[in-house]
C-alpha positions in Angstrom: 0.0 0.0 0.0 1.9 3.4 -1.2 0.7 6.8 -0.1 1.8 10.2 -1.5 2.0 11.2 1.9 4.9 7.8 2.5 2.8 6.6 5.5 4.6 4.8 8.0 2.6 1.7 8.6 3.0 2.1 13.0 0.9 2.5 16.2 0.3 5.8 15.4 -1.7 5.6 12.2 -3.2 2.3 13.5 -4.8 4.7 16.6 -6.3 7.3 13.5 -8.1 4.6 11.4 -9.4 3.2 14.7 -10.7 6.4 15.7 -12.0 6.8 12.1 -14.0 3.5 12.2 -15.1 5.2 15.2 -16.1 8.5 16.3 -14.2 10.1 13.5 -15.2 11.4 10.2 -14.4 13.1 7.3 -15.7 16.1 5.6 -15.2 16.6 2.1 -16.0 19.3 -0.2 -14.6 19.5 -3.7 -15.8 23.7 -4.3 -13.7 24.8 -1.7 -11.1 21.9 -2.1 -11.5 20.9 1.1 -10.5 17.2 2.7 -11.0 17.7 6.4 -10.4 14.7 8.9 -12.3 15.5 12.2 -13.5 14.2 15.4 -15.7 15.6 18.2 -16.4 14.0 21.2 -16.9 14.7 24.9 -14.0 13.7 26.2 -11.3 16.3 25.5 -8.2 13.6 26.7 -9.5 11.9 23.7 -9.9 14.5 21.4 -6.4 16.0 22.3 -4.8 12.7 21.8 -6.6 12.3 18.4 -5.5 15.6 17.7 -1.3 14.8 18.3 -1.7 11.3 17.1 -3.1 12.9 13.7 0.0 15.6 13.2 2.4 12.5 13.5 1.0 10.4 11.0 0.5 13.7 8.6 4.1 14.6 9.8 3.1 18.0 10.8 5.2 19.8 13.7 2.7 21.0 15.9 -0.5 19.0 17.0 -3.9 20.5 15.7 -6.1 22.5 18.1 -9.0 21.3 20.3 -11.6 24.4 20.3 -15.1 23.3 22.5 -18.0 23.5 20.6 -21.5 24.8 22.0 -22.4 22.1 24.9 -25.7 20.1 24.4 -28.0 18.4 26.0 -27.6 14.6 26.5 -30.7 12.5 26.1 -32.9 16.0 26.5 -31.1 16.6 30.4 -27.8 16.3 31.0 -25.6 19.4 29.4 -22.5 18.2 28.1 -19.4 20.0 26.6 -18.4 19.0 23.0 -14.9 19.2 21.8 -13.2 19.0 18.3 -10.2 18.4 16.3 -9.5 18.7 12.6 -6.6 18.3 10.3 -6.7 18.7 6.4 -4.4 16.3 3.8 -6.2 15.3 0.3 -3.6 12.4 -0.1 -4.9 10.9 3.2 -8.6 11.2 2.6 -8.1 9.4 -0.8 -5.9 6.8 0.8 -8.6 6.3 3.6 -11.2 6.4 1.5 -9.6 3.8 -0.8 -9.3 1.3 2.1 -12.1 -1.4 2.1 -12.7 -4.0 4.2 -10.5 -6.6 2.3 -7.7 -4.0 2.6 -8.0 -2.7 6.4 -7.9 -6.4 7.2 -4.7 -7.4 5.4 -3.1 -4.1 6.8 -3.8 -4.8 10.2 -3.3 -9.1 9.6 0.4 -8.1 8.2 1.4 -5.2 10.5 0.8 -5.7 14.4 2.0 -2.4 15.5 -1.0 -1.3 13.3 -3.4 -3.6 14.7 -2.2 -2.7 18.0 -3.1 1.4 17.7 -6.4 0.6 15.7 -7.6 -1.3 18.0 -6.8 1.6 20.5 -8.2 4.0 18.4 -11.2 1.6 18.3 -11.6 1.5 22.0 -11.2 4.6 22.5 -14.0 6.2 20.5 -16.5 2.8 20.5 -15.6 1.1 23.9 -16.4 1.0 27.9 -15.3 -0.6 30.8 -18.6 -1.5 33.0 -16.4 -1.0 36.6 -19.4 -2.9 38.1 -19.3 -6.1 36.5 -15.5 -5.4 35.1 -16.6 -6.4 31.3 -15.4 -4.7 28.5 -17.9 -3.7 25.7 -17.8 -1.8 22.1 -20.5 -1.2 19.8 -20.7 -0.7 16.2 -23.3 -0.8 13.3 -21.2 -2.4 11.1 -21.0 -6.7 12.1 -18.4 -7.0 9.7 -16.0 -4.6 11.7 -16.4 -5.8 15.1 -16.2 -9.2 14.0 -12.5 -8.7 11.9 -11.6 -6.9 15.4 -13.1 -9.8 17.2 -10.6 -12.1 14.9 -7.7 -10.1 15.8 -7.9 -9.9 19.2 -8.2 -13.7 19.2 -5.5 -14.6 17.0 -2.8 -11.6 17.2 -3.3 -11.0 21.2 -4.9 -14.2 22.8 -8.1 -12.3 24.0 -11.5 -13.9 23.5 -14.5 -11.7 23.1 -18.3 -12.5 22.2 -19.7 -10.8 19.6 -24.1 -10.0 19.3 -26.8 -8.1 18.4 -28.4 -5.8 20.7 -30.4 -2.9 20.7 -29.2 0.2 22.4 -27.3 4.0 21.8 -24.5 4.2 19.8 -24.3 8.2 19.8 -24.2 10.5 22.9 -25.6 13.1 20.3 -28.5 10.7 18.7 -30.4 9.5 22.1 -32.4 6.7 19.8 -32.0 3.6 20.4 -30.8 1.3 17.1 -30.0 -2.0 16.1 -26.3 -2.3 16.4 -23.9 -5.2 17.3 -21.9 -5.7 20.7 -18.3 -7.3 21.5 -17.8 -8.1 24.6 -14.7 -9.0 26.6 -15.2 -11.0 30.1 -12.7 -11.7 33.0 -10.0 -12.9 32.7 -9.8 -11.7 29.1 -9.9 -8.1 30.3 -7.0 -7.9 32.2 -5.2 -9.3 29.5 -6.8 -6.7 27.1 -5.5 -3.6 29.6 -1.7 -5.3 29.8 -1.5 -4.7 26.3 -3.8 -1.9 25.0 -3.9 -0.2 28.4 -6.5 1.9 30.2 -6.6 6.0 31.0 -9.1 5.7 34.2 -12.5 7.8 33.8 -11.9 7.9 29.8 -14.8 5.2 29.0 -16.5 4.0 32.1 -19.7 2.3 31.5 
């Protein structure tokens, strides 16, 4: 896989296309030439390390800003702050965008250092650790991507997970509940799961 941008295929850019699958996004718009890559989320420790993780892999000097945006309300009561990141490279976007399923998995499959930051990334932006009954859970739409993370944590790392469909929130912004799938990691599997991938304390609790 070449790049314009001669990507180095390491944690780091494992940890932005985890975040991507995630909470991340891109905005694109061809009039103004414009290939943003973005995230907001509540948590700024997550934000500002999306933000310094981004400037490595786009080999920039200085990490992009985190600005707050206006806080909302979470599920019509709870008021919330919102925070945001965003960096700009076309060469990255059309990489990104270029990477299919077939493609993420054979990165990730041939590079563990990869693997390793996506599924940080990942866990970061779709995961929680329930402190009461210490499981580990992260939700998706898409089966297919929880189930190749599913396969890699089994095969790359030792730790088993059990993946199913379940109702339930995806989005602090979208309060509906939706059809979505679940992976979830049990004891003794989690403490394997924070020996490798680690665990900031009060980032995702459940």
């Amino acid at each position: 896989m070449q790049s314009l941008l001669m990507l180095e295929f390491n944690e780091e850019l494992g940890y932005v296309l985890g975040t991507l699958y995630g909470d991340g996004g891109l905005n694109i718009n061809l009039e103004n030439r414009s290939w943003v890559i973005r995230l907001r989320a509540t948590n700024y420790n997550f934000v500002e390390k999306f933000s310094i993780t981004l400037a490595k892999v786009l080999r920039r000097n200085i990490h992009y800003k985190v600005s707050i945006e206006k806080s909302y309300k979470n599920d019509g009561c709870k008021r919330k702050t919102l925070y945001r990141t965003k960096g700009s490279s076309k060469e990255f976007v059309k990489w990104f965008l270029n990477l299919d399923e077939d493609k993420l998995r054979e990165l990730l499959i041939m590079n563990k250092q990869v693997a390793v930051g996506f599924i940080k990334g990942f866990f970061d932006s779709e995961g929680s650790l329930s402190l009461k009954w210490g499981n580990i859970f992260m939700i998706n739409k898409k089966q297919w991507l929880l189930k190749m993370v599913k396969d890699i944590l089994r095969v790359y790392f030792d730790v088993e997970s059990y993946l199913y469909k379940s109702i339930g929130k995806i989005s602090n912004f979208n309060p509906i509940p939706c059809e979505c799938w679940r992976l979830k990691i049990s004891r003794p599997d989690v403490l394997r799961f924070v020996q490798i991938f680690g665990y900031e304390k009060g980032m995702k609790n459940a």
